[in-house]
Backbone as a ProteinNet text record, in pm:
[ID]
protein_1_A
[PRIMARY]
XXXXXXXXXXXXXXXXXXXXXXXXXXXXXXXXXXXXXXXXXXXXXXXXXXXXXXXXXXXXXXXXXXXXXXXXXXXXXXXXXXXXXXXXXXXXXXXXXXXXXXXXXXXXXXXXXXXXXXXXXXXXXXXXXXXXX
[TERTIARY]
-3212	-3204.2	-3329	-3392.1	-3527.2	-3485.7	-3602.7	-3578	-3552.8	-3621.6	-3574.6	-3413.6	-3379.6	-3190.8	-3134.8	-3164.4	-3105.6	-3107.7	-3196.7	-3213.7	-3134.6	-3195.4	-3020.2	-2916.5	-2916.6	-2766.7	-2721.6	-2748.9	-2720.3	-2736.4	-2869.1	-2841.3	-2734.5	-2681	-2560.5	-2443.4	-2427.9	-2286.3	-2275.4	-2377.8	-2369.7	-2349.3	-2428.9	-2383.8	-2271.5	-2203	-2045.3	-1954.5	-1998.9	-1898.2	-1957.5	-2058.6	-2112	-2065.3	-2083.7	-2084.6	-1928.2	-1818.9	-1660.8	-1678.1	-1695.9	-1652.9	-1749.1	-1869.8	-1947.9	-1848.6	-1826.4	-1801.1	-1605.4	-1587.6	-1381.6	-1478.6	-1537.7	-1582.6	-1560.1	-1664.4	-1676.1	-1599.5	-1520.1	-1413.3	-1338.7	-1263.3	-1166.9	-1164.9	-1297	-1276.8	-1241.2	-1107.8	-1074.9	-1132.5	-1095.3	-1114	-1000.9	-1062.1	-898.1	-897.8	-980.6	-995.3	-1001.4	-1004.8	-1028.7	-1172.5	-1310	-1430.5	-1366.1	-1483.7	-1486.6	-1489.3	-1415	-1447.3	-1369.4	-1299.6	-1315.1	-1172.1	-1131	-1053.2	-883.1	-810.1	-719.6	-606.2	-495.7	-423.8	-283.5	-238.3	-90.9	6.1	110.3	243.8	286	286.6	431.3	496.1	509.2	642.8	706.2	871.7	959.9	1074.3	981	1073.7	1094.1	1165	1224	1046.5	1066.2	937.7	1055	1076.8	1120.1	1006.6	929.7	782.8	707.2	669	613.6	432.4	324.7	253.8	236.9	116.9	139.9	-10.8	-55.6	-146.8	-258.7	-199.9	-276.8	-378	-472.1	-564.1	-577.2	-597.3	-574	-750.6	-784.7	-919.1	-933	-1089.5	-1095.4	-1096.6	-1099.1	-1073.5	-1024.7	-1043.8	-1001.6	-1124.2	-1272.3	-1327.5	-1437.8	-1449.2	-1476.7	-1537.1	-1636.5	-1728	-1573.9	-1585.1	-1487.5	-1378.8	-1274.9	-1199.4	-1267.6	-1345	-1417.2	-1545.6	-1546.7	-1654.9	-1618	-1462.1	-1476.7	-1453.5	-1422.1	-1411.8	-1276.3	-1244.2	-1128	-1056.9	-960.1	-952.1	-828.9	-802.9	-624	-567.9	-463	-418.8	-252.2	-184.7	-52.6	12.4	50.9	145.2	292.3	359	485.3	583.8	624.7	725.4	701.2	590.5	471.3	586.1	592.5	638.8	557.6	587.1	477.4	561.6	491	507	393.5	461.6	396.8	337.9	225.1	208.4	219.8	149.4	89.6	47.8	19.6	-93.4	-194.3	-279.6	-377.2	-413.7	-520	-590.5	-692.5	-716.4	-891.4	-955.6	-1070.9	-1208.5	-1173	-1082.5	-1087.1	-955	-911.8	-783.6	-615	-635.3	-520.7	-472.9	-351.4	-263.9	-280.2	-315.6	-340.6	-240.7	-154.5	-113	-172.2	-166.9	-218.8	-96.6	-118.1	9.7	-41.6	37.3	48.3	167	69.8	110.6	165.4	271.2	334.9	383.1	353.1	405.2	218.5	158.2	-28.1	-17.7	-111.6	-90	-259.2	-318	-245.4	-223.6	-82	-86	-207	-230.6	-316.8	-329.7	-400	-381.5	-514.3	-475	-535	-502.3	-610.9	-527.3	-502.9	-388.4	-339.7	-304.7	-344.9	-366.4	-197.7	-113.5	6.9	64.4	8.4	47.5	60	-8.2	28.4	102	195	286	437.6	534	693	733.1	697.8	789.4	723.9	613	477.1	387.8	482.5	395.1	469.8	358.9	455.6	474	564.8	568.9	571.4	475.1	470.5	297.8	292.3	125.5	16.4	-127.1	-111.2	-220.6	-159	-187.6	-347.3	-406.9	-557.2	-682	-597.6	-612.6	-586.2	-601.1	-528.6	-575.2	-499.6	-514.9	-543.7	-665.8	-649.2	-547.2	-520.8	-397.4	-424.2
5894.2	5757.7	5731.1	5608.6	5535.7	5567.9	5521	5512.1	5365.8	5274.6	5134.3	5054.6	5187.1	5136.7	5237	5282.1	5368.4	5257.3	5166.5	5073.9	4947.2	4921.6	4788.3	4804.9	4911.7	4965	4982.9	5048.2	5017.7	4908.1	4820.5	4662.3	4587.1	4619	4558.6	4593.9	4706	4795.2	4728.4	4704	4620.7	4457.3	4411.1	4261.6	4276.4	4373.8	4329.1	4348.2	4443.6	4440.4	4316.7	4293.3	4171.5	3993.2	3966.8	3782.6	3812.8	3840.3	3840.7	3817	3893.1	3837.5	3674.2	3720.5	3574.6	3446.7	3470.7	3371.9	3355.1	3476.6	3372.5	3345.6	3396.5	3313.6	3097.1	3106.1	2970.4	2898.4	2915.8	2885.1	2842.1	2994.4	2941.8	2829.2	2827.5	2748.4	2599.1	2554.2	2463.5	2305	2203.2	2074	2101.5	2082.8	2099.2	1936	1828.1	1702.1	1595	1477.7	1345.4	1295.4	1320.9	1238.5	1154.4	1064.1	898.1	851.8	762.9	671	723.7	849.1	957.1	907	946.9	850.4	856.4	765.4	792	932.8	915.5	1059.4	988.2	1041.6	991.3	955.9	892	890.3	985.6	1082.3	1220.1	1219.1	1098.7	1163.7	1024.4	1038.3	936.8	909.9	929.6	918.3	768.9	741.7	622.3	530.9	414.2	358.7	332.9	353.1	377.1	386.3	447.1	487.2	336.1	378.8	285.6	376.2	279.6	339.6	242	275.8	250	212.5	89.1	29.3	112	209.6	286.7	271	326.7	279.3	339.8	237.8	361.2	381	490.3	478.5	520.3	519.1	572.7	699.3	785.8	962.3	1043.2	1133.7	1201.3	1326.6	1317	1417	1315.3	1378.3	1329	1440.2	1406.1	1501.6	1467.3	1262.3	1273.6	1200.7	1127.5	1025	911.4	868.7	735	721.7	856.9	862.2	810.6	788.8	694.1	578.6	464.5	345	274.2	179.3	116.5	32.6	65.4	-23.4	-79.4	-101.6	-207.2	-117.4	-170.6	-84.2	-128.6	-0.4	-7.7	-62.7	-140.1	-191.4	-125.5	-174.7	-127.3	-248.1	-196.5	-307.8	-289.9	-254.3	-252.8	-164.8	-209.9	-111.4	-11	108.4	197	270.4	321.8	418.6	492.6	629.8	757.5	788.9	834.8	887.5	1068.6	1081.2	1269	1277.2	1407.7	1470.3	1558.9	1539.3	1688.4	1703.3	1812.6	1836.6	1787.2	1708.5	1675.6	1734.9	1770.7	1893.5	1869.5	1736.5	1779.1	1846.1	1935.1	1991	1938.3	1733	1712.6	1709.1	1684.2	1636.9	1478.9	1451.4	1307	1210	1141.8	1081.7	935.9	1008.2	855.8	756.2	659.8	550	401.5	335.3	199.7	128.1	33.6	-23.1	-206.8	-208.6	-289	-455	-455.8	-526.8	-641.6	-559.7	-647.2	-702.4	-821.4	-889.9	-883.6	-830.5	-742.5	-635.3	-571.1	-455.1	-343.9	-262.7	-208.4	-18.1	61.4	192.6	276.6	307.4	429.6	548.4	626.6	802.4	715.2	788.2	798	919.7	906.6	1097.8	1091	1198.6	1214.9	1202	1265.3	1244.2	1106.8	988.7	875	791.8	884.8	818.4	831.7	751.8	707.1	878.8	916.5	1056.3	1114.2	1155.5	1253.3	1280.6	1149.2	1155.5	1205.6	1210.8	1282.4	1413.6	1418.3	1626.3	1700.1	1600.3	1652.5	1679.8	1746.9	1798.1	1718.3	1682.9	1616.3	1705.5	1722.6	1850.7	1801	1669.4	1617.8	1667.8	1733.3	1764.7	1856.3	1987.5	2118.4	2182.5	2214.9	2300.4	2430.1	2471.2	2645.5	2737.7	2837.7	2842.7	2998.7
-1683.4	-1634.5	-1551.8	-1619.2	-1478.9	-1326.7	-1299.8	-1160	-1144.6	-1212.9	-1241.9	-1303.4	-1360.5	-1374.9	-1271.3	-1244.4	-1116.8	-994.9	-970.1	-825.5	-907.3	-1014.5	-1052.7	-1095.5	-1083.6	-1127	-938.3	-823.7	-736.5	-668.8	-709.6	-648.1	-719.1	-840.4	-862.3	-820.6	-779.2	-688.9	-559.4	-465.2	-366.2	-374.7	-485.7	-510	-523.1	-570.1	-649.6	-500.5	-399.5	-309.7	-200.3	-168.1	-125.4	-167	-274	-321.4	-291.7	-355.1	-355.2	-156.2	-60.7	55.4	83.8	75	118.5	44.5	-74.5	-143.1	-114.6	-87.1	-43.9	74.9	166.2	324.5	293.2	213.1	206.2	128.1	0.5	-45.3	37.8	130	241.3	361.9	401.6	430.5	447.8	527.5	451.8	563.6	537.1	616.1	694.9	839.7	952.8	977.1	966.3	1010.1	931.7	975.9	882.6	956	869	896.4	910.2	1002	1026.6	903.1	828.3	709.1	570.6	596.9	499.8	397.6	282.4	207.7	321.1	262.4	318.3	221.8	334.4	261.1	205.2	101.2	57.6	154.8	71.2	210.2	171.3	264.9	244.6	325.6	399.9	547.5	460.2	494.1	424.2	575.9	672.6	805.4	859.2	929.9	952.1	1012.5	1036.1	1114.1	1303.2	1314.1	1435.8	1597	1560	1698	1705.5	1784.2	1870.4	1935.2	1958.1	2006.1	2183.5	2199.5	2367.5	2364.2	2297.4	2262.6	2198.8	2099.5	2103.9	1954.8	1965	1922.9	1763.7	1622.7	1495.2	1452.9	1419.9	1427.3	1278	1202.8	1071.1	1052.4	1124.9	1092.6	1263.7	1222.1	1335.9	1383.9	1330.2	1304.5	1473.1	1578.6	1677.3	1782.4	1831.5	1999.4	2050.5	2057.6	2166.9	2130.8	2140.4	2057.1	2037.6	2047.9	2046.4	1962	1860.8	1802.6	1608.9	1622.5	1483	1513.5	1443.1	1429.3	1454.2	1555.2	1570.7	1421.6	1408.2	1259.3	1317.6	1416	1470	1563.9	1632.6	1792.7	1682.5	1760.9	1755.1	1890.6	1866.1	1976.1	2053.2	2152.3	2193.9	2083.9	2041.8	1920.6	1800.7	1750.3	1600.3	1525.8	1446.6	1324.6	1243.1	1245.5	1222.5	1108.3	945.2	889	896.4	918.3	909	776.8	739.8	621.7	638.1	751.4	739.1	879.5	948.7	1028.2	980	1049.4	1071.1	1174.6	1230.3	1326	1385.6	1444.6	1460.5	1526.6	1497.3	1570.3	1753.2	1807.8	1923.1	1973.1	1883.5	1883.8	1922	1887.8	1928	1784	1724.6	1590.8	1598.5	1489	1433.3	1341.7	1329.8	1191.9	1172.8	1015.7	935.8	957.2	969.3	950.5	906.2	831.4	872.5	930.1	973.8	1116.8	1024.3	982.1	928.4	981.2	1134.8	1229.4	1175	1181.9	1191.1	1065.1	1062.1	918.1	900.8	756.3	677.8	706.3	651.8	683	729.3	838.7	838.9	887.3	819	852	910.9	948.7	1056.7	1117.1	1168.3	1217.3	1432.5	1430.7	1580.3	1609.5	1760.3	1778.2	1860.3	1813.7	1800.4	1960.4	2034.8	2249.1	2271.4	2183.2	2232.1	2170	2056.4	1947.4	2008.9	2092	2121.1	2089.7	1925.7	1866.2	1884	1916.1	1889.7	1722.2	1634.3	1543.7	1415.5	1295.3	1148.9	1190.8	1078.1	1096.2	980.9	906.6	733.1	757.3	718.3	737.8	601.1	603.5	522.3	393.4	317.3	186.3	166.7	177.1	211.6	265.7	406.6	512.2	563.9	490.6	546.4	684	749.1	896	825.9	911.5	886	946.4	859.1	916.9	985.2
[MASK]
+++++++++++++++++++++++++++++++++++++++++++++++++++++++++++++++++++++++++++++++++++++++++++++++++++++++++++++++++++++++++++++++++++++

């Protein structure tokens, strides 16, 4: 045997135990957040509209330095009729749900970060939007 299939024959023994980790690395990783703007997520919660927010604010994602770094798209009111669609996580580690807010004409949806939701929010996670787990 070369000395030249002898070195790719061992640079391929190391590629092979090498790319398999790099590559689940980045696979796995999954989206814990909703970018600003980013599509919306299905309805999967089928829970009552019952909550209420506390003027709280629905923004276009949940992916934020600080809460104020996506876009206001309508405030939930104390009275507002709210369906839940989902949660996720947002990068500033609170739980988020998508909802629309049924009470505003037209209907209108946005993420609300769950501490300022009457219930604390959905409790269907949103399959869009996976948390690492």
């Amino acid at each position: 045997m070369s000395v030249l299939t002898r070195t790719g024959l061992a640079f391929a023994a190391v590629a092979a135990l090498v790319v398999p980790t790099v590559t689940g690395l980045s696979a796995g990783t999954a989206m814990a957040n909703a970018p600003c703007g980013s599509s919306a997520p299905g309805d999967h919660d089928d829970s009552s509209w019952n909550a209420t927010g506390n003027n709280s604010r629905m923004r276009s994602g949940t992916n934020a330095a600080s809460t104020t770094n996506c876009a206001i798209k309508s405030t939930a009111r104390p009275g507002d009729r709210l369906d839940y669609h989902c949660y996720t996580r947002g990068n500033d580690g609170y739980t988020w749900t998508y909802l629309r807010n049924d009470t505003r004409s037209p209907d209108t949806y946005g993420w609300v970060r769950d501490d300022v939701l009457s219930d604390g929010g959905s409790f269907v996670e949103c399959p869009e939007y996976p948390i690492p787990g």
